[in-house]
Backbone as CSV, one residue per row, in Angstrom:
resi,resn,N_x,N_y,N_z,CA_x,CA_y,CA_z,C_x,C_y,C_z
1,UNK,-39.498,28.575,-2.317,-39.059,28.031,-1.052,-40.248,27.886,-0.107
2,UNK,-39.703,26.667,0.725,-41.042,26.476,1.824,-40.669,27.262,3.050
3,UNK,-41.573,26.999,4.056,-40.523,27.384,5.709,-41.693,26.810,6.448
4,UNK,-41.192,26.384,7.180,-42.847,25.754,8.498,-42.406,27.247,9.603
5,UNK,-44.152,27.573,9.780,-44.187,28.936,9.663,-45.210,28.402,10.901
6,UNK,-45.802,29.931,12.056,-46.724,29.227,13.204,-46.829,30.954,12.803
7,UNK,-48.732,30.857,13.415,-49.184,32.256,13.521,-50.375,31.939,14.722
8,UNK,-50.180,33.386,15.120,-51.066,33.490,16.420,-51.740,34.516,15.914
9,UNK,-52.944,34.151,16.518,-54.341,34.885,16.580,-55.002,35.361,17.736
10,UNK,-55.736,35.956,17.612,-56.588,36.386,19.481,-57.031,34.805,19.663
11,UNK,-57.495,33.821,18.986,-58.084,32.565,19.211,-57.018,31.465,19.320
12,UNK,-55.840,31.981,19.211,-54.849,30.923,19.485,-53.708,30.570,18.464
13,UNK,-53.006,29.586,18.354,-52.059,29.293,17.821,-52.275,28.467,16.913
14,UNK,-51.341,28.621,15.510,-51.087,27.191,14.699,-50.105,27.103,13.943
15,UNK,-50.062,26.024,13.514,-48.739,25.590,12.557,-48.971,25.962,10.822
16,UNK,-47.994,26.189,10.355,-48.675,26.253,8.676,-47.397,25.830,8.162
17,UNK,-47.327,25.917,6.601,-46.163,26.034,5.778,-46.192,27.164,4.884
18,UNK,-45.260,28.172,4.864,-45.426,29.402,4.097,-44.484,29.317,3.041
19,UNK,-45.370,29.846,1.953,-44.745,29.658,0.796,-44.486,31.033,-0.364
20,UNK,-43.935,31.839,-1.437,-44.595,32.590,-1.951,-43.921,33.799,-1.084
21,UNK,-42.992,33.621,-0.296,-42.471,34.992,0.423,-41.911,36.211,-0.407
22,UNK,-42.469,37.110,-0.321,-41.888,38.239,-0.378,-41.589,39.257,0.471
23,UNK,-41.008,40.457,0.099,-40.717,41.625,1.547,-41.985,42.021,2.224
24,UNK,-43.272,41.998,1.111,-44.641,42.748,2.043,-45.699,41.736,2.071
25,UNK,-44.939,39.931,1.893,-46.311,39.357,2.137,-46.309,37.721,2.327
26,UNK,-46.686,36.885,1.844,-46.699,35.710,1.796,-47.834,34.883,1.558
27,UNK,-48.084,33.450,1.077,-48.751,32.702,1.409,-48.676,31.659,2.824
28,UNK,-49.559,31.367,2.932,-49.888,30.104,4.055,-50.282,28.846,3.943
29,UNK,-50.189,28.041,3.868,-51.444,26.492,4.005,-51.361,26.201,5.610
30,UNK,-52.522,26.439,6.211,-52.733,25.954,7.523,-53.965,25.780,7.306
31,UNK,-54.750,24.689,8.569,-55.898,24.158,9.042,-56.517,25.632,10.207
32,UNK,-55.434,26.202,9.947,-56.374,27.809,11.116,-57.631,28.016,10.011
33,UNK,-58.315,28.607,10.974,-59.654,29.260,10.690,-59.378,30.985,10.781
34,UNK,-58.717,30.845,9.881,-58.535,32.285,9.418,-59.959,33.171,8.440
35,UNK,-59.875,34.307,8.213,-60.717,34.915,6.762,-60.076,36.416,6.980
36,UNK,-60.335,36.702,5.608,-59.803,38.325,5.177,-59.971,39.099,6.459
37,UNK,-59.335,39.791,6.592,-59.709,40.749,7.685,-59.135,40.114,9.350
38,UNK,-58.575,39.436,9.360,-57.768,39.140,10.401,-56.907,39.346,10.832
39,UNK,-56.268,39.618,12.037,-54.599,40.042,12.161,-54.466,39.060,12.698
40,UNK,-52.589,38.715,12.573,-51.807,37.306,13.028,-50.691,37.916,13.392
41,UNK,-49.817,37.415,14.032,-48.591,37.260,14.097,-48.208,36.863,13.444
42,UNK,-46.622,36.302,12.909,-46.644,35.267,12.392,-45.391,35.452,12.466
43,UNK,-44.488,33.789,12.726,-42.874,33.239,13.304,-42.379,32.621,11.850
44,UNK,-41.474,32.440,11.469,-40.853,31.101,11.011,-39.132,31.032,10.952
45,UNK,-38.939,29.866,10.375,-37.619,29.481,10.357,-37.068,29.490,8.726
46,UNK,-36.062,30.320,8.470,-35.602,29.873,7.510,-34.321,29.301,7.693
47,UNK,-33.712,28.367,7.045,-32.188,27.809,7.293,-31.217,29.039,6.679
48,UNK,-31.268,29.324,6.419,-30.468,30.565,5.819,-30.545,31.479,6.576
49,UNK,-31.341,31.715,7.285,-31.107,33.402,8.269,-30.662,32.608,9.385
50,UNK,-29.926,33.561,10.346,-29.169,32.863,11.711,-30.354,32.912,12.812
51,UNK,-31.489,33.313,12.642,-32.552,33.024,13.807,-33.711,33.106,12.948
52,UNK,-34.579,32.835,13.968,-36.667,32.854,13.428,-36.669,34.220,12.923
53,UNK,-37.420,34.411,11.764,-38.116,35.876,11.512,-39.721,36.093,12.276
54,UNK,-39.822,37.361,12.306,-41.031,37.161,13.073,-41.701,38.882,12.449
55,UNK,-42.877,38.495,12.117,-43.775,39.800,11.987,-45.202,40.472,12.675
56,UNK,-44.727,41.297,13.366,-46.116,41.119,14.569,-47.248,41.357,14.189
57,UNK,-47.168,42.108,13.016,-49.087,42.213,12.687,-48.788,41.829,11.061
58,UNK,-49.186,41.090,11.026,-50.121,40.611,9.540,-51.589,40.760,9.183
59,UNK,-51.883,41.260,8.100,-53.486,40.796,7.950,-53.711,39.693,7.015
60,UNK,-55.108,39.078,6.826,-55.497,38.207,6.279,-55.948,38.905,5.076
61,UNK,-55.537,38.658,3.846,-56.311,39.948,2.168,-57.324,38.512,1.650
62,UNK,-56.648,37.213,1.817,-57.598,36.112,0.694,-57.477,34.718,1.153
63,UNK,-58.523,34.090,1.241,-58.678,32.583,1.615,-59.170,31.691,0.455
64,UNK,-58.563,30.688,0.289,-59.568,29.937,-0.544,-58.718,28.313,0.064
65,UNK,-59.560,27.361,0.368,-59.464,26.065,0.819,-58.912,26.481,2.423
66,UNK,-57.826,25.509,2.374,-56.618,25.745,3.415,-55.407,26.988,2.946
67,UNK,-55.626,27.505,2.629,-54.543,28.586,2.192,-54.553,29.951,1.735
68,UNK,-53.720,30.799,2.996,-54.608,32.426,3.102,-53.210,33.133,2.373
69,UNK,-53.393,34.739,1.428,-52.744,35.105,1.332,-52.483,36.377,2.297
70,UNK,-51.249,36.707,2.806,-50.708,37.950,4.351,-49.991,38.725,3.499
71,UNK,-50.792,39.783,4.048,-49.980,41.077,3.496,-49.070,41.382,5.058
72,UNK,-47.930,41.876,5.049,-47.301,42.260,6.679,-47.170,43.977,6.134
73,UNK,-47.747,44.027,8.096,-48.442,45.294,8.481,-46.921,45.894,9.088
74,UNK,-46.626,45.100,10.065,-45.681,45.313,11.405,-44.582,44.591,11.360
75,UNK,-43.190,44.859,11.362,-42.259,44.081,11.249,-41.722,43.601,12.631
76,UNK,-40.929,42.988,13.219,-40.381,42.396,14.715,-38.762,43.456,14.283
77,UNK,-38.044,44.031,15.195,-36.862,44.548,15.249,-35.944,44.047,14.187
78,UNK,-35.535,44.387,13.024,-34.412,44.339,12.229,-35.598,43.259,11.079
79,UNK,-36.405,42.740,11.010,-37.001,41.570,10.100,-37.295,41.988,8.725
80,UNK,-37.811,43.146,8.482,-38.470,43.576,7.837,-36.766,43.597,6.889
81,UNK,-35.504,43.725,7.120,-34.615,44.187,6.291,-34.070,42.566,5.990
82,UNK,-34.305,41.896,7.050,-33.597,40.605,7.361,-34.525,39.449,5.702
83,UNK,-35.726,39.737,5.680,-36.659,39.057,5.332,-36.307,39.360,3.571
84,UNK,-36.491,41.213,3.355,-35.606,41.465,2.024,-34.422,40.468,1.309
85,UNK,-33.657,40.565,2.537,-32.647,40.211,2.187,-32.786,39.139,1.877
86,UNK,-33.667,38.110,2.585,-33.530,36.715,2.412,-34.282,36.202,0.976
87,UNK,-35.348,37.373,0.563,-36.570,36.992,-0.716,-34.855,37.463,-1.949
88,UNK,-34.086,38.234,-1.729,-33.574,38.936,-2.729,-31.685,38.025,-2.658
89,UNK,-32.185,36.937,-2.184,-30.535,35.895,-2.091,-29.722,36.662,-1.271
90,UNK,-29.963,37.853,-0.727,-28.402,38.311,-0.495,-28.116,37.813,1.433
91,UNK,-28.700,36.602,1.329,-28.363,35.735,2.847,-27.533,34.811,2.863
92,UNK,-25.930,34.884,2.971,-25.339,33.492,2.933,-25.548,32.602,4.067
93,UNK,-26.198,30.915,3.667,-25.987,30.041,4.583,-24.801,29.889,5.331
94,UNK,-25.060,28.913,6.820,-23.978,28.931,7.187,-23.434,28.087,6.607
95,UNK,-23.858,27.107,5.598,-23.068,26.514,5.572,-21.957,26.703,4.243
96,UNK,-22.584,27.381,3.074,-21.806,28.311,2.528,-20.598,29.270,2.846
97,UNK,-21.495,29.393,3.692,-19.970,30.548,4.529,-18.805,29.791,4.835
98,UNK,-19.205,28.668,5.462,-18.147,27.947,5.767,-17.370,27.294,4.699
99,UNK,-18.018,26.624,3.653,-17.345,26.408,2.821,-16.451,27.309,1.994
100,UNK,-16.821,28.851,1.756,-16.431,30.103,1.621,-14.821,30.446,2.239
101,UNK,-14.747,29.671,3.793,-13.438,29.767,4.129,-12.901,28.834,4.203
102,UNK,-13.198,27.283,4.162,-12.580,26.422,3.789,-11.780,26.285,2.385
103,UNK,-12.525,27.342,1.531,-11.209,27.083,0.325,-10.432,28.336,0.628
104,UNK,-10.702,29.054,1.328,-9.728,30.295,1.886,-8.798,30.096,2.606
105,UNK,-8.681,29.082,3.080,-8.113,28.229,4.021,-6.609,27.405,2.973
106,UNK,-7.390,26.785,2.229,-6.617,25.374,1.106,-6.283,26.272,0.244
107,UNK,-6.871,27.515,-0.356,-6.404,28.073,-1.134,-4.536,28.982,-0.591
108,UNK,-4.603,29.255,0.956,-3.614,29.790,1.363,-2.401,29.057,1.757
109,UNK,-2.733,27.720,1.738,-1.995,26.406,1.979,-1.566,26.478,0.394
110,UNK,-1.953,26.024,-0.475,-1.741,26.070,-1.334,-0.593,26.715,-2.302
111,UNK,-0.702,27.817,-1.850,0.009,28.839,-2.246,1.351,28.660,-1.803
């Protein structure tokens, strides 16, 4: 899975696409001027979780071209379980869900 992902640095802000998520890490492709040994923030969106995840300290472990690999240091309130959940499927979309009670719905009509 992709996610358009933004990380902040003491030097500022940028956009990336993160790829490669797991509970303690991720990849990046951004035009930041990152290298090993950096801390970031770092935001993104997944469609499946009901808001942005966010991890306040990341470090930088590996660069090569445009694309760094983050180990996460610091989680944002509840993320760190939210983020599990989301690498390990157990996040229903909304829009699943909904479909979830729409046959709950036809199925009780039905009957």
């Amino acid at each position: 899975m992709r996610y358009s992902a933004s990380v902040q640095t003491d030097d500022g802000a940028a956009e990336g696409i993160l790829f490669d998520l797991s509970a303690t890490g991720c990849r990046i492709q951004s035009n930041a001027a990152l290298t090993p040994g950096n801390y970031l923030a770092l935001h993104f969106e997944a469609p499946e979780a009901e808001s942005s995840l966010a991890v306040e300290v990341s470090i930088v472990r590996w660069h090569k071209d445009n694309q760094f690999g983050i180990e996460f240091l610091r989680y944002a309130q509840n993320s760190r379980e939210r983020i599990t959940d989301l690498v390990e499927g157990r996040v229903q979309s909304v829009a699943s869900h909904l479909v979830g009670e729409e046959e709950l719905v036809l199925s009780a009509v039905a009957a």
